[in-house]
N, C-alpha and C positions, 0 to 999 in steps of 0.2 A: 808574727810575734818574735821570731828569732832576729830577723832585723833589727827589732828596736832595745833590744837587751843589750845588758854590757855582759862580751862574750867572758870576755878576760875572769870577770866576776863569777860566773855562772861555771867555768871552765876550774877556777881555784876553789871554788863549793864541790863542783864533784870528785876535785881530788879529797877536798877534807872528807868526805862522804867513806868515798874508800879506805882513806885510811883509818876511819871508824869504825868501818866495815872490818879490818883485819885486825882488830884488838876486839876481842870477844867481852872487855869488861865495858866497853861506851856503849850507852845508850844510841841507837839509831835515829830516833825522831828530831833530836834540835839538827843534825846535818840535813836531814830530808826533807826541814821545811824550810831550812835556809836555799836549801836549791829549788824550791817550789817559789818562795818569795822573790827569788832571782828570775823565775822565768825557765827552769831548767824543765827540760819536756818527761814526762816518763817514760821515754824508751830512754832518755840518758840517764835518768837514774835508776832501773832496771839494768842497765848496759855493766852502770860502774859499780852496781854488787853483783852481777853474771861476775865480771871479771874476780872481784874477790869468794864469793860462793860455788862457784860453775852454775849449771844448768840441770834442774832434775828430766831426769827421765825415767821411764818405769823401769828399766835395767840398771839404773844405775845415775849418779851425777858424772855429765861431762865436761 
């Protein structure tokens, strides 16, 4: 599946993703289906709101 995507595409969606992600007033669902509709996997879109959320833990977000 990663082969045959355009990386570039899928690559400039996760960035929009995040930086949707870091403005608390945008809606998240149009970037996350736009990187779905690209081919974007969900561990990379998981990855590119880790980056702007962290990670929960039971002690805490890392």
């Amino acid at each position: 599946m990663k082969r045959g995507r355009d990386n570039r595409s899928v690559s400039a969606s996760l960035k929009r993703l995040k930086d949707a992600a870091a403005d608390e007033k945008v809606n998240l669902f149009p970037p996350v289906i736009e990187a779905v509709k690209l081919y974007a996997t969900v561990g990379e879109i998981c990855d590119s709101l880790r980056e702007v959320f962290g990670e929960y833990h039971e002690y805490g977000v890392i």
